[in-house]
C-alpha positions as CSV (number, residue, x, y, z in Angstrom):
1,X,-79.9,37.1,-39.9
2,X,-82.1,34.3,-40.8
3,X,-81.9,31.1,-39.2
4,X,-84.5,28.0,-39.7
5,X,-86.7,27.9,-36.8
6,X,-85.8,25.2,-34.4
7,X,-82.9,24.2,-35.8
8,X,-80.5,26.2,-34.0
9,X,-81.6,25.4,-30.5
10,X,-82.3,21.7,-31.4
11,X,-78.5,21.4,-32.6
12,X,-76.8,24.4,-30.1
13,X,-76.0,21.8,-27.2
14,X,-74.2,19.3,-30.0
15,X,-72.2,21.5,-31.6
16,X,-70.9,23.1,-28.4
17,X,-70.6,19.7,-27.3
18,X,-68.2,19.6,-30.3
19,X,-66.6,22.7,-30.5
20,X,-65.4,22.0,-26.8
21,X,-64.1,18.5,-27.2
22,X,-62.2,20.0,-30.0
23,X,-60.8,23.2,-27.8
24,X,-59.5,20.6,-25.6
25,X,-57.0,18.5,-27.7
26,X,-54.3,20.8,-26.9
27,X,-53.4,21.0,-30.7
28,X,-53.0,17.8,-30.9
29,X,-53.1,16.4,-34.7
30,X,-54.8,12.7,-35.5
31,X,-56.1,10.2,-34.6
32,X,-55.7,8.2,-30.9
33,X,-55.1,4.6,-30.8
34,X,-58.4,3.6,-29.2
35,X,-60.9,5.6,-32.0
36,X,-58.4,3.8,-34.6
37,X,-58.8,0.3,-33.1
38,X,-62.6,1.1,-33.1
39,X,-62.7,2.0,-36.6
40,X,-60.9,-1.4,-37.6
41,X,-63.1,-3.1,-35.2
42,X,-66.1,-1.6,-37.1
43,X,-64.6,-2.5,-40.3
44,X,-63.8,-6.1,-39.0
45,X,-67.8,-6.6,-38.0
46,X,-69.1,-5.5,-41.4
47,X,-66.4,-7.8,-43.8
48,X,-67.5,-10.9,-41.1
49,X,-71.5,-10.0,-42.2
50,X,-70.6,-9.4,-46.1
51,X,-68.2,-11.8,-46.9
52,X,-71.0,-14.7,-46.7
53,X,-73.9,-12.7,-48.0
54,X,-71.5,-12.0,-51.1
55,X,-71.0,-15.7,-51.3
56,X,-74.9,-16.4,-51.2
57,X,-75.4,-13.8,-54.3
58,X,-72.7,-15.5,-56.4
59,X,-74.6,-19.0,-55.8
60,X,-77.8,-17.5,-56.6
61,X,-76.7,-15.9,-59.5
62,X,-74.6,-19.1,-61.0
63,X,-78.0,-21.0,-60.4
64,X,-79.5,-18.4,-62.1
65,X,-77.5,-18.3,-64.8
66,X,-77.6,-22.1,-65.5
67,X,-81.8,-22.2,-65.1
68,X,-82.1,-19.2,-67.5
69,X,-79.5,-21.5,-70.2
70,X,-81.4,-24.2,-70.0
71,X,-85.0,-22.3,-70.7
72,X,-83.7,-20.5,-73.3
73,X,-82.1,-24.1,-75.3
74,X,-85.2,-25.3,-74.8
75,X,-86.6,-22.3,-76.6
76,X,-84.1,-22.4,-79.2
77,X,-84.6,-26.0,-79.6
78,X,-88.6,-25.6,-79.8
79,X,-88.3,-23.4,-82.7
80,X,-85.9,-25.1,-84.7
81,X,-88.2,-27.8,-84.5
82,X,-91.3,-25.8,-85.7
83,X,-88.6,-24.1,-88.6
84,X,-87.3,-27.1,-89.9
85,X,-88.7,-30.1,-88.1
86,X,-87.5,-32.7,-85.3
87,X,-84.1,-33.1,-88.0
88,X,-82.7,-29.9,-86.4
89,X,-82.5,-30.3,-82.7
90,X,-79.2,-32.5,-82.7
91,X,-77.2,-29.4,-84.5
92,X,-79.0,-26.7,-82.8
93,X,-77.6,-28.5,-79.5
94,X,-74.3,-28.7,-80.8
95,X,-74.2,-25.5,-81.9
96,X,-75.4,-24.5,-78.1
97,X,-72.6,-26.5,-76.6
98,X,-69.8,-25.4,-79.0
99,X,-71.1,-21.7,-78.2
100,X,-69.9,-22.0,-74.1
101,X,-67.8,-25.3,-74.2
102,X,-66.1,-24.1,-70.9
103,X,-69.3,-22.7,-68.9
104,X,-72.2,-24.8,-69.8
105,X,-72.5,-28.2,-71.5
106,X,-76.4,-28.6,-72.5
107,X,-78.3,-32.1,-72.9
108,X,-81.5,-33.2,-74.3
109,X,-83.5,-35.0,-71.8
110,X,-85.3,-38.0,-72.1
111,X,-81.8,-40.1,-70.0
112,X,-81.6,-40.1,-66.7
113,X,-77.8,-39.3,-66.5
114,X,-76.0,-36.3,-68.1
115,X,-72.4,-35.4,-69.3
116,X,-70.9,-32.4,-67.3
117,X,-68.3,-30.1,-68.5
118,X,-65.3,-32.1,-67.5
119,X,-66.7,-35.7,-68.5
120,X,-68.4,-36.8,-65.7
121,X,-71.9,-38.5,-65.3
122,X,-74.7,-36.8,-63.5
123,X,-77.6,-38.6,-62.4
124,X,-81.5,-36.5,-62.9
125,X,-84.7,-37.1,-63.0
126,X,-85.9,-39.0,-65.8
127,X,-88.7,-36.8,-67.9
128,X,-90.4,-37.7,-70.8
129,X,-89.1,-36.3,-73.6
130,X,-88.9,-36.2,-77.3
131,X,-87.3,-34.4,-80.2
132,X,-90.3,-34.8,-82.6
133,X,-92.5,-31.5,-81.2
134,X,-92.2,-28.5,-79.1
135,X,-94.2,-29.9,-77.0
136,X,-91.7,-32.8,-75.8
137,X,-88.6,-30.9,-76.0
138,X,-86.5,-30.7,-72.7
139,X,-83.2,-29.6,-72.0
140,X,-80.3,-30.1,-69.3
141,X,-77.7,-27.3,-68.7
142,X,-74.9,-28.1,-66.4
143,X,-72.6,-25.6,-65.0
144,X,-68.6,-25.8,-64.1
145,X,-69.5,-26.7,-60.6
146,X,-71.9,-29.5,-61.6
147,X,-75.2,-27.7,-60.8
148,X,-77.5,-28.7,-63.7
149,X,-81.1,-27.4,-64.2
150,X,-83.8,-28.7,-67.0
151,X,-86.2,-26.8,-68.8
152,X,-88.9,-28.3,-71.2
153,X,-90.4,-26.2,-74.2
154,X,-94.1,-26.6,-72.6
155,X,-93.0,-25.0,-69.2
156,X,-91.4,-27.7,-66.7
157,X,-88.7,-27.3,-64.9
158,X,-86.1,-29.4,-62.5
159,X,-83.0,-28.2,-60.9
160,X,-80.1,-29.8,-58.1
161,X,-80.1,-27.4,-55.8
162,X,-82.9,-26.7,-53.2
């Protein structure tokens, strides 16, 4: 017969180990209480340790979501400023905020306050900002929760959380 070397003898006094405990349940079927009330004891340790880390991805990713919005308007916005000139940014903001009215509400920057999606004023950083080249463009997006971030065509970036 061929066995791996080392395997058998490494492994012999385990499952014998095994094999015995098992002989000795008397035909008894199941589970006892105490290897039950570890298992949900286990169980209990590893929901305490994933219920927050699951909360900490879904913040990240909302953050995410909102910075990556408001670089992208601002891309959108640069280039319907070099397509059809400084004219275009007010519908091409619109048409941003009438794509997501319920998730994100988008503002041009250039104020130092912004609208959220349910009407209220949000205080940011003041940047300077134009409509009249790609250069000057910068954008607000604000989320649901009220977690804005600002993105400018030439690279800056601003956000409320830390």
């Amino acid at each position: 017969m061929n066995r791996p070397l080392g395997l058998t003898r490494s492994f012999n006094p385990m499952i014998s180990f095994i094999n015995n405990a098992l002989k000795h349940r008397n035909g008894e079927k199941g589970f006892s209480l105490v290897e039950l009330i570890v298992v949900v004891a286990i169980l209990g340790i590893l929901v305490v340790i994933a219920i927050p880390v699951f909360g900490a991805i879904q913040t990240t990713a909302r953050q995410n979501t909102v910075a990556t919005a408001a670089a992208n308007a601002a891309t959108s916005l640069a280039a319907a400023v070099t397509a059809s000139g400084p004219s275009e940014v007010q519908p091409t903001l619109d048409r941003l905020n009438a794509q997501g009215p319920d998730t994100i509400r988008y503002s041009l920057g250039g104020s130092s306050q912004i609208d959220s999606i349910s009407g209220q004023t949000i205080n940011v950083p003041t940047v300077q900002a134009g409509n009249d080249s790609t250069d000057t463009i910068y954008v607000y997006a604000v989320n649901d929760r009220n977690e804005w971030a600002g993105a400018g065509s030439a690279g800056g970036k601003s956000h409320s959380w830390d």
